[in-house]
C-alpha positions as CSV (number, residue, x, y, z in Angstrom):
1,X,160.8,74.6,224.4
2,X,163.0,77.1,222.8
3,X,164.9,78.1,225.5
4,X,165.8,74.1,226.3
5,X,166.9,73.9,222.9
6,X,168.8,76.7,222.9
7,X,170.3,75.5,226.1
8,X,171.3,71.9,224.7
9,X,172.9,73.5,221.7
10,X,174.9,75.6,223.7
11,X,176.2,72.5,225.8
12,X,176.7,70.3,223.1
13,X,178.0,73.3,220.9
14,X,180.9,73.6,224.5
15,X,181.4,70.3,224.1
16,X,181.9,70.0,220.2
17,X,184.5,73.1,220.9
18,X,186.5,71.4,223.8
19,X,186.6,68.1,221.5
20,X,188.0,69.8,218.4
21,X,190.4,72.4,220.9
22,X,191.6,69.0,222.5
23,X,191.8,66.9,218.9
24,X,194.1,69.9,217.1
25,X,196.3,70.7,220.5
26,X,196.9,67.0,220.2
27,X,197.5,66.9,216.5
28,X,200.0,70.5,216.8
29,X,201.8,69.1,219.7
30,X,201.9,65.2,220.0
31,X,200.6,65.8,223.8
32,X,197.8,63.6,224.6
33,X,196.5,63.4,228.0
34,X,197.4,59.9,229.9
35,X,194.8,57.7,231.6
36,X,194.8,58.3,235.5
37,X,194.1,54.7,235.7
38,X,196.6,52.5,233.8
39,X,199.2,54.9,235.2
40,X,198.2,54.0,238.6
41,X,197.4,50.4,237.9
42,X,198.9,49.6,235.0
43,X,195.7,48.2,233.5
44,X,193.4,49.3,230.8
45,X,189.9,51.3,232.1
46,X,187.0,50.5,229.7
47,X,187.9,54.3,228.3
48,X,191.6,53.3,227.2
49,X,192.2,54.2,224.0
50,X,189.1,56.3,223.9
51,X,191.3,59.2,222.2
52,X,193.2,57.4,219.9
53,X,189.7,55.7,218.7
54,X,188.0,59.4,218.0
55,X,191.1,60.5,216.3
56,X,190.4,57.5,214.1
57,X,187.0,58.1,213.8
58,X,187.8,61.5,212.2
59,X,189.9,60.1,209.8
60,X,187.6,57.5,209.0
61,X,189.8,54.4,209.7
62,X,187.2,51.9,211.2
63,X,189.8,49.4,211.8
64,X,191.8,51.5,213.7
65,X,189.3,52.9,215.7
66,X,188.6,49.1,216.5
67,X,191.8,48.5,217.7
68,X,191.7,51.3,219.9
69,X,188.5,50.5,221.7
70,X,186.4,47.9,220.2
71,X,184.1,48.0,223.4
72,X,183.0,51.7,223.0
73,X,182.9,51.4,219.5
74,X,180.1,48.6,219.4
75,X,178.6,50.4,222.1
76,X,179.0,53.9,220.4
77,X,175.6,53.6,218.3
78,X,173.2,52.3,221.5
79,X,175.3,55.5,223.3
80,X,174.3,57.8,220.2
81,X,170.5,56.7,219.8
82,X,170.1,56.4,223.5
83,X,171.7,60.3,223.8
84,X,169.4,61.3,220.9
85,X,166.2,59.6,222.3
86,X,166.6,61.9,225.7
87,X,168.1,65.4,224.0
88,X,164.5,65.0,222.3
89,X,163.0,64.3,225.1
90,X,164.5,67.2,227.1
91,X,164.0,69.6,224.2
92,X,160.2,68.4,224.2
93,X,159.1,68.3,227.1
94,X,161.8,68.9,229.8
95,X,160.3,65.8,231.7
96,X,163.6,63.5,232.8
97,X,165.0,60.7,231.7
98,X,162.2,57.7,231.6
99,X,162.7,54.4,233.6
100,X,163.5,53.0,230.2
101,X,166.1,55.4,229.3
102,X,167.2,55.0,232.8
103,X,167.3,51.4,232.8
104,X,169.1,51.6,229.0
105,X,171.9,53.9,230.7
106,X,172.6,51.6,233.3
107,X,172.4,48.5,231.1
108,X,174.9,50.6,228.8
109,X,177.0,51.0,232.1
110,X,177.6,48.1,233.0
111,X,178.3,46.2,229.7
112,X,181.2,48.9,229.3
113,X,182.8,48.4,232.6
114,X,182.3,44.0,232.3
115,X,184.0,44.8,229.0
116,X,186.7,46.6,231.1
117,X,187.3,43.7,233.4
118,X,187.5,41.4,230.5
119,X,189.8,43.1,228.6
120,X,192.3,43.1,231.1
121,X,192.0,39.7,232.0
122,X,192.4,38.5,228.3
């Protein structure tokens, strides 16, 4: 049990590192990394605005963060319980992902990309 816990922390610790690495080069240098997809398309992935909507986050500026991505961000609580429920699960017992966390994932999945589909048509 230790050794997965010490094993998630370092993972989410990367993660937390690359985030705030990404947030200040950002911040320093007005550079901000483009979406493959709207530059090939010229729509808007269900991840557009993704960046912009975490920088808001940060600053605490719920509205803004709304107009970035309001998709994510009604999603981002389900996304944060659903990622807590199986880091417990994993740090307990190892065992994977239940069909129920499985089945929320996928559910999860899909409402973000029919919200993808719908914001470009609107």
């Amino acid at each position: 049990m230790a050794a997965r816990l010490r094993r998630l922390c370092r993972w989410v610790g990367l993660a937390l590192v690359l985030g705030a690495g990404y947030a200040l080069w950002g911040c320093v240098t007005g550079l901000w990394l483009p979406c493959p997809f709207h530059a090939l398309t010229g729509l808007e992935c269900p991840g557009c605005g993704v960046t912009r909507m975490c920088m808001a986050l940060l600053r605490r500026d719920l509205s803004a963060a709304w107009a970035a991505n309001p998709g994510l961000l009604a999603l981002l609580p389900a996304i944060l319980l659903l990622s807590a429920v199986r880091a417990v699960r994993y740090v307990r017992t190892g065992a994977p992902a239940s069909r129920g966390e499985q089945a929320a994932a996928w559910v999860l999945s899909a409402v973000l990309v029919g919200y993808g589909v719908l914001r470009n048509l609107m």
